[in-house]
C-alpha positions as semicolon CSV with decimal commas, in nm:
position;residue;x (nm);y (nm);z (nm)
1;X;13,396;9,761;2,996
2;X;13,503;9,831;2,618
3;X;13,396;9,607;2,304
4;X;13,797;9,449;2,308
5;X;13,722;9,354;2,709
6;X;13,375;9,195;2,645
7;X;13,427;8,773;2,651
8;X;13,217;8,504;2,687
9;X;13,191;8,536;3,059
10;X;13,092;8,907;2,999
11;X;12,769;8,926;3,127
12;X;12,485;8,967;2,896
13;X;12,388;9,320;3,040
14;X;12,753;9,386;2,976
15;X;12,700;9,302;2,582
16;X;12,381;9,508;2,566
17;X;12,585;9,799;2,743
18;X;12,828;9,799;2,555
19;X;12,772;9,980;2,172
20;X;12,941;9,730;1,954
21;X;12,809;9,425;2,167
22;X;12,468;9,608;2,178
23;X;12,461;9,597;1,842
24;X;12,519;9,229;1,731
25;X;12,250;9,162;1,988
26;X;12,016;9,395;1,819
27;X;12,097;9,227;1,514
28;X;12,055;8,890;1,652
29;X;11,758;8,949;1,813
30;X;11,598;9,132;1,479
31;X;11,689;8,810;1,329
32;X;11,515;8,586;1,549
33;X;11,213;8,836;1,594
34;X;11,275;8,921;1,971
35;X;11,327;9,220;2,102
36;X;11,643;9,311;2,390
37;X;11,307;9,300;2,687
38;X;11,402;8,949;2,608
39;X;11,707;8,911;2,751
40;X;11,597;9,091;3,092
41;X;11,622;8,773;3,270
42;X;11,936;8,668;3,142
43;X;12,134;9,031;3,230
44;X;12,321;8,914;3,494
45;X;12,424;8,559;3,353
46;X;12,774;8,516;3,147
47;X;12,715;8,487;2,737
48;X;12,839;8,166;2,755
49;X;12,578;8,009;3,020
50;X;12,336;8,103;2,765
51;X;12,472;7,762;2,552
52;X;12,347;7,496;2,815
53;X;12,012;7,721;2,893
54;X;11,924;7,747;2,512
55;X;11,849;7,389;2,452
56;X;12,090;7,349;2,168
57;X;12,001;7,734;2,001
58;X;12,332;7,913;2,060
59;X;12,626;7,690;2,052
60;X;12,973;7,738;2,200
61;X;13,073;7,831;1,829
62;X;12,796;8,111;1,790
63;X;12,954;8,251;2,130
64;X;13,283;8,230;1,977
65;X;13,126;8,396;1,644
66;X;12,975;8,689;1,894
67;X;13,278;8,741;2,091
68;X;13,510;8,732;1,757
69;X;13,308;8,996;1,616
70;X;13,325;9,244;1,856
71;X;13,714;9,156;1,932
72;X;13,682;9,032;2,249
73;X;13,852;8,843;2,431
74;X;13,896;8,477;2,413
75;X;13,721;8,289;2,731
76;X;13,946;8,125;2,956
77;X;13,653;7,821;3,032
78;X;13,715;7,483;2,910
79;X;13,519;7,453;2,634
80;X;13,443;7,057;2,778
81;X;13,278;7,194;3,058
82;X;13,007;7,389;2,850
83;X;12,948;7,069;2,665
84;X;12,875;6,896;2,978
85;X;12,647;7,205;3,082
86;X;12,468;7,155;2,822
87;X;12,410;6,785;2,870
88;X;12,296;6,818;3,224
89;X;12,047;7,085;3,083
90;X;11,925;6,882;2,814
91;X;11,849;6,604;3,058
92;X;11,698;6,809;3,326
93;X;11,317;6,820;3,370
94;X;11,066;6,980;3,580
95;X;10,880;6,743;3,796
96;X;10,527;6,869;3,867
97;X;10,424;6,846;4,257
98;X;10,017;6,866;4,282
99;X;9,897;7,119;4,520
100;X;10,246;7,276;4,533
101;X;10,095;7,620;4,525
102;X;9,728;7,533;4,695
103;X;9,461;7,378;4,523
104;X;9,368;7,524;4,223
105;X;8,934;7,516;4,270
């Protein structure tokens, strides 16, 4: 994949292999203090599912800004349905079941 094929579905391991992709997310990531071990969870996961999983601290628009830098391509996704993604992961939370991995004494 070349810089002018990466998109918002990209992957994020795609960005990261890519040299002009790697590079905003080095930048980014200087930014924000983190490092790219960071993303190692993420690799396999499209740039854009990283707007509903960030709780509101990438935006569809900073995906846009990412993939507009590099001169990518623009993402076929209704931008609607990553609104609603992030809505459902907003509202989602984890619901603690006791002794769910063996008591704990």
């Amino acid at each position: 994949m070349t810089s002018s094929t990466l998109s918002s579905q990209s992957t994020v391991g795609q960005w990261l292999d890519d040299p002009a992709g790697a590079a905003i997310f080095d930048e980014i990531l200087s930014q924000a203090g983190a490092s790219r071990a960071s993303l190692e969870p993420v690799r396999s996961l499209p740039l854009a599912q990283l707007v509903p999983m960030s709780g509101g601290l990438i935006t569809d628009e900073t995906v846009a800004e990412i993939v507009q830098r590099v001169g990518g391509v623009e993402s076929t996704i209704d931008p609607a349905a990553s609104t609603t993604g992030a809505a459902e992961a907003a509202a989602w939370v984890e619901r603690i079941t006791p002794d769910r991995v063996g008591p704990t004494s």
